[in-house]
Each structure stands twice: as C-alpha cells, then as structure tokens.
C-alpha positions in Angstrom: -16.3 -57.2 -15.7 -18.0 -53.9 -14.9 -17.8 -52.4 -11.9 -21.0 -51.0 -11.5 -23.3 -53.1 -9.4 -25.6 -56.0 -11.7 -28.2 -58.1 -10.6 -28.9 -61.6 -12.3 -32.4 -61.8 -11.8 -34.9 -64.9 -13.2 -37.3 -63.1 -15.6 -39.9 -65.3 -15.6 -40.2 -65.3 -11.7 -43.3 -63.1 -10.2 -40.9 -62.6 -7.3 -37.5 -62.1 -8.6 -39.3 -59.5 -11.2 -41.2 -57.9 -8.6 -38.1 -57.3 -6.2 -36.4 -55.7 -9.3 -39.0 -53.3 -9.7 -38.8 -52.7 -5.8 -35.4 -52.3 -6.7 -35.8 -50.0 -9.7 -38.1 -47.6 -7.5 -35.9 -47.3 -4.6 -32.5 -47.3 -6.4 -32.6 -43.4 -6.0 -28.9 -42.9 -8.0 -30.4 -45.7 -10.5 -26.6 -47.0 -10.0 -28.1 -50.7 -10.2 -27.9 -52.3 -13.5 -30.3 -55.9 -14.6 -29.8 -58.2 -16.2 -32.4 -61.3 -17.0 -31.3 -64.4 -17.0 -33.1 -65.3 -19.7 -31.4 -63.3 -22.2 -27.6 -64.3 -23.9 -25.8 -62.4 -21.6 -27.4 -63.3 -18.5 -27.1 -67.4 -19.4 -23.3 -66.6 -19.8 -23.1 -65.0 -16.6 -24.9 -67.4 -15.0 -22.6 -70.2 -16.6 -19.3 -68.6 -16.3 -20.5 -68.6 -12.2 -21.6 -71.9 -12.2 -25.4 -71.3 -12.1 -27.9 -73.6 -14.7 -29.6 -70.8 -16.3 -32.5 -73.3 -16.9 -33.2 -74.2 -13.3 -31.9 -71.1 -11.6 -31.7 -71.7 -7.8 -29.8 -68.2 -7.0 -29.7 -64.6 -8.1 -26.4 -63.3 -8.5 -25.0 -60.1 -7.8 -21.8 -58.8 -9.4 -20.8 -55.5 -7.1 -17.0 -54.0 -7.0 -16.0 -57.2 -8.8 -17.2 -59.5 -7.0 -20.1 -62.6 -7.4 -22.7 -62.9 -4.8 -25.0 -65.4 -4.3 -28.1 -66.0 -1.9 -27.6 -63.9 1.4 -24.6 -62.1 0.3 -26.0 -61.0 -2.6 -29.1 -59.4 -1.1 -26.9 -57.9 2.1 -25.0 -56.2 -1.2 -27.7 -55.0 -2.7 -29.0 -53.8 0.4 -26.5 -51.4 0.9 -26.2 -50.7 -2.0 -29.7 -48.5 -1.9 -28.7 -46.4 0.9 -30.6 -45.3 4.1 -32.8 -46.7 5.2 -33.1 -49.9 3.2 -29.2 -50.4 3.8 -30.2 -50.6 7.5 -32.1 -53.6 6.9 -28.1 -55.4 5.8 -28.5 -55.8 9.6 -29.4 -59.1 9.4 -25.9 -59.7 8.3 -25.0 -60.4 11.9 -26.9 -63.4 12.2 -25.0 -66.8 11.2 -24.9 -67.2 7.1 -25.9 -71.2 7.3 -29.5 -69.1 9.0 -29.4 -66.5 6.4 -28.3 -68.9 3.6 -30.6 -71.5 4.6 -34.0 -69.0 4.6 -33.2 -68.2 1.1 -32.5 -71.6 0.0 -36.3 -72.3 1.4 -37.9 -69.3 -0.3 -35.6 -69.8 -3.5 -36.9 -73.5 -3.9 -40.9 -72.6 -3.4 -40.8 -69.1 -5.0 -42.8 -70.2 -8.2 -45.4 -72.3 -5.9 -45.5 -69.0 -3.8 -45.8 -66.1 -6.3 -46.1 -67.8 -9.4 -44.0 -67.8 -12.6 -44.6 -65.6 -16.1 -44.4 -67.5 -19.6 -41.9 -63.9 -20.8 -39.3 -62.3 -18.7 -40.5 -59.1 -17.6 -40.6 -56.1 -20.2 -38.7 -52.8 -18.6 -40.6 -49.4 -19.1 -39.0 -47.3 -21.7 -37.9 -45.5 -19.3 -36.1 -48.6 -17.2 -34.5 -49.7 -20.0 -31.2 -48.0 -19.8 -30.9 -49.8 -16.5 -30.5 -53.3 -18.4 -27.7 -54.9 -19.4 -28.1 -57.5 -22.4 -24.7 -57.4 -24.0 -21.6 -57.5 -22.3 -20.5 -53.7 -21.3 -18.6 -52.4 -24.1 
C-alpha cells in the first residue's frame, strides 16, 4: 500500500462525487489521491477491506497505512487539507458511536437526498493525475 493519502469514493453518488470535487478544490498540495469504487481497483480495495463494492455503505480512506471508515475517515481527511478545514477535525472530541452514528444516517439516505448518477464521475483533464485506477506501481 501507498502511503500517500486515497479516498474510496462511490462514483455514481451525487454526494460522494461532489465532496471529492470539494476535496479536489481545496486540497491546496493536491496530496489527496481517488479512487472510484467503481473501477477494478477500487472494487479490490473495497473487498480486501471488507466493503461490498455493489452496495457501498462507507467511503474508505487509506492515509499513512492505515483504513478508515465513516468518522475516522473524514476526521483524516480533514486534516489532511490543512487550516482551516482541519479545524473542523474538532468534532473528533465528541463520542464516535455520535459521530459514527450521523454518518451511518446520512450514508443510508444519501442517494434519496442528493440523488445517484448512471456513470461515475469523469475527472477534468486536468484532475486526472489525482486518480488512482491501478494499483501504484
């Protein structure tokens, strides 16, 4: 596994896309890589970290060797960013059933909510060295 930080992201959800264009934007050392989980390698990282690719009910974040799911995962990536979105990782003070439990709640209603694409999400050419779709070399 890489060390450089990798988000698992569904491709085909309005939200999940959206956040990694958030993402994208405010990443200002672009050191965040993608990764759908639509494509090969993204279904064998879900798999190998025990996640149905088909009915995807985290995101997963891979950062320093480590997997994070739900709440960890976004405190992560969160820091990740830097000031002042890493300020927001704040949260991380309140109980993780709270945090856990939120994002369980958004994670099962997030197509009713925002909807869900019939593709993953295209990158811009000029996004598309930040995904991963193979394995890093």
């Amino acid at each position: 596994m890489s060390d450089e930080p990798l988000w698992l992201f569904d491709g085909v959800c309005n939200l999940c896309s959206g956040s990694v264009r958030a993402v994208l934007a405010l990443d200002r050392k672009g050191l965040i890589r993608f990764t759908p989980i639509q494509s090969a390698y993204g279904r064998q990282l879900a798999l190998a970290h025990d996640i149905d690719p088909d009915q995807p009910t985290s995101f997963l974040f891979l950062d320093g060797g480590r997997a994070l799911e739900k709440s960890a995962a976004i405190l992560a990536l969160l820091r990740r960013l830097g000031p002042p979105w890493s300020w927001l990782a704040i949260i991380g003070v309140l109980p993780r059933s709270w945090l856990d439990g939120a994002y369980d709640g958004l994670a099962a209603n997030r197509y009713r909510l925002l909807g869900k694409r019939a593709t993953c999400m295209l990158p811009t050419p000029a996004q598309r060295a930040r995904f991963r779709l193979e394995p890093p070399a």
